[in-house]
DRENBAVEX-140799 format. One record per residue (C-alpha): residue number from 0; residue in three letters; x, y, z. Coordinates in pm, 1 decimal. Each point is the difference from the previous one (the first is absolute). Layout:
! DRENBAVEX-140799
REC    n  res        px        py        pz
REC  NUM  ALA         X         Y         Z
...
! end
This chain:
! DRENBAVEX-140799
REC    n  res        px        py        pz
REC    0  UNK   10354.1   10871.4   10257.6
REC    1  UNK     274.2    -254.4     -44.1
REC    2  UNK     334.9      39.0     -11.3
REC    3  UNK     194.7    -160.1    -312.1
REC    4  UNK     124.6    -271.4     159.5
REC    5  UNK    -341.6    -141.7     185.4
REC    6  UNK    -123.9      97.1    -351.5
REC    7  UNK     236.3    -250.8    -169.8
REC    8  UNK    -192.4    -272.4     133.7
REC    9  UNK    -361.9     153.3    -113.1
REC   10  UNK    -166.4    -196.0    -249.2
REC   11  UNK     -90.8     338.7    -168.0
REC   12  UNK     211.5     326.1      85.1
REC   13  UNK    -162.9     361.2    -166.6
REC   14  UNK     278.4     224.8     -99.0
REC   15  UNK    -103.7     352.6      99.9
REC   16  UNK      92.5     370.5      87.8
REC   17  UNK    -206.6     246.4     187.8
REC   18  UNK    -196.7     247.5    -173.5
REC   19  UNK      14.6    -199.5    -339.7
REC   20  UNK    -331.3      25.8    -166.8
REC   21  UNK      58.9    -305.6    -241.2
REC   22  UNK      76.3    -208.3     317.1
REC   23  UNK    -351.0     103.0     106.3
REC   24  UNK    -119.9    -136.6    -340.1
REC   25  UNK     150.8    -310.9      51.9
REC   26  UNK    -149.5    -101.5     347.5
REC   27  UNK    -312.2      70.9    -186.8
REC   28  UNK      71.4    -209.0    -253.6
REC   29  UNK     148.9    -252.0     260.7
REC   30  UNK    -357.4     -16.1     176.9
REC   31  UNK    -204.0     -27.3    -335.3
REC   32  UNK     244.7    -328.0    -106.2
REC   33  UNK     -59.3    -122.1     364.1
REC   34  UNK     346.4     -62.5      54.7
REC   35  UNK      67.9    -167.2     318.8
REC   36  UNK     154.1     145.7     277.5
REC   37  UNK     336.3     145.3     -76.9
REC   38  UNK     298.6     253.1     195.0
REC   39  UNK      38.9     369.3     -61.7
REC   40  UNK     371.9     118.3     -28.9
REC   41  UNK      61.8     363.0     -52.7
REC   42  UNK     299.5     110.4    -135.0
REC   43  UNK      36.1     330.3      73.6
REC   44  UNK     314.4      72.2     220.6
REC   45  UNK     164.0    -347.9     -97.4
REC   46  UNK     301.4      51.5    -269.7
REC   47  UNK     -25.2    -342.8     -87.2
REC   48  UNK    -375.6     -22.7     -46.1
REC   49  UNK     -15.9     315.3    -180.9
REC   50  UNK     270.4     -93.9    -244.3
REC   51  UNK    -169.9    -307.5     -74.7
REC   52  UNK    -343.0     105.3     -30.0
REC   53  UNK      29.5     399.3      27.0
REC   54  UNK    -157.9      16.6    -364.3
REC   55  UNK    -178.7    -305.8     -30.0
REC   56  UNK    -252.3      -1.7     285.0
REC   57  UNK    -236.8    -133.6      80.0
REC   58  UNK     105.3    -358.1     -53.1
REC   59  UNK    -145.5    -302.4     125.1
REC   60  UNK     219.5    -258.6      59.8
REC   61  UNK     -15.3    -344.8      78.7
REC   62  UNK     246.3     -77.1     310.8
REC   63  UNK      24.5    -380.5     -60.1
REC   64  UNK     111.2      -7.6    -422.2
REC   65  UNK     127.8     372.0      -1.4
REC   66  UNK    -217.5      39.5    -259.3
REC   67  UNK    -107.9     387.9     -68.2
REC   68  UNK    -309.9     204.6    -133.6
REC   69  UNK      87.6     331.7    -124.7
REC   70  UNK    -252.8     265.3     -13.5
REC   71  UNK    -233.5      72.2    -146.7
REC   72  UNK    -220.9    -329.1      22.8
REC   73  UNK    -307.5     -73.5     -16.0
REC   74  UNK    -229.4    -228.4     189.9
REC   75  UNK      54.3    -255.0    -226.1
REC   76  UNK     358.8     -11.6     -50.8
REC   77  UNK     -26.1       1.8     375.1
REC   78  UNK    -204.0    -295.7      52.8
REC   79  UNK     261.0    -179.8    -262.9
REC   80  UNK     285.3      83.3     228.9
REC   81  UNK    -103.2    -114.5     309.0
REC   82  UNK    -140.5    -311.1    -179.5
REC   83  UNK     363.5     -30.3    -145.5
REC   84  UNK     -84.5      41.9    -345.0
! end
């Protein structure tokens, strides 16, 4: 587990809370797109995370552009984001 800041420099950060069944379905997802190697950050606990992101996670996001993937995604759309598409 990362903290935000190392996380900020990740390629790939994961958006995630504990105990959040659709975050489940999205590292599945994650594995069947064979999405490189990317950073967890949970949220829970952090006021700033969780105001971001509280209703949004999972999100994938790409920590060079800033660009973000909302759930829910597909393996697909999730090859086309890390592609840049």
């Amino acid at each position: 587990m990362s903290s935000p800041d190392q996380a900020a420099s990740a390629a790939l950060i994961l958006f995630q809370r504990d105990d959040c069944p659709l975050c489940d379905q999205a590292l599945e997802v994650l594995a069947r797109a064979r999405v490189p190697e990317f950073e967890t950050v949970w949220i829970d606990g952090d006021d700033a995370l969780e105001g971001r992101y509280g209703i949004r996670v999972p999100v994938l996001r790409d920590g060079t552009t800033g660009r973000e993937l909302d759930w829910p995604f597909d393996a697909d759309m999730a090859r086309d984001f890390v592609a840049g598409a």
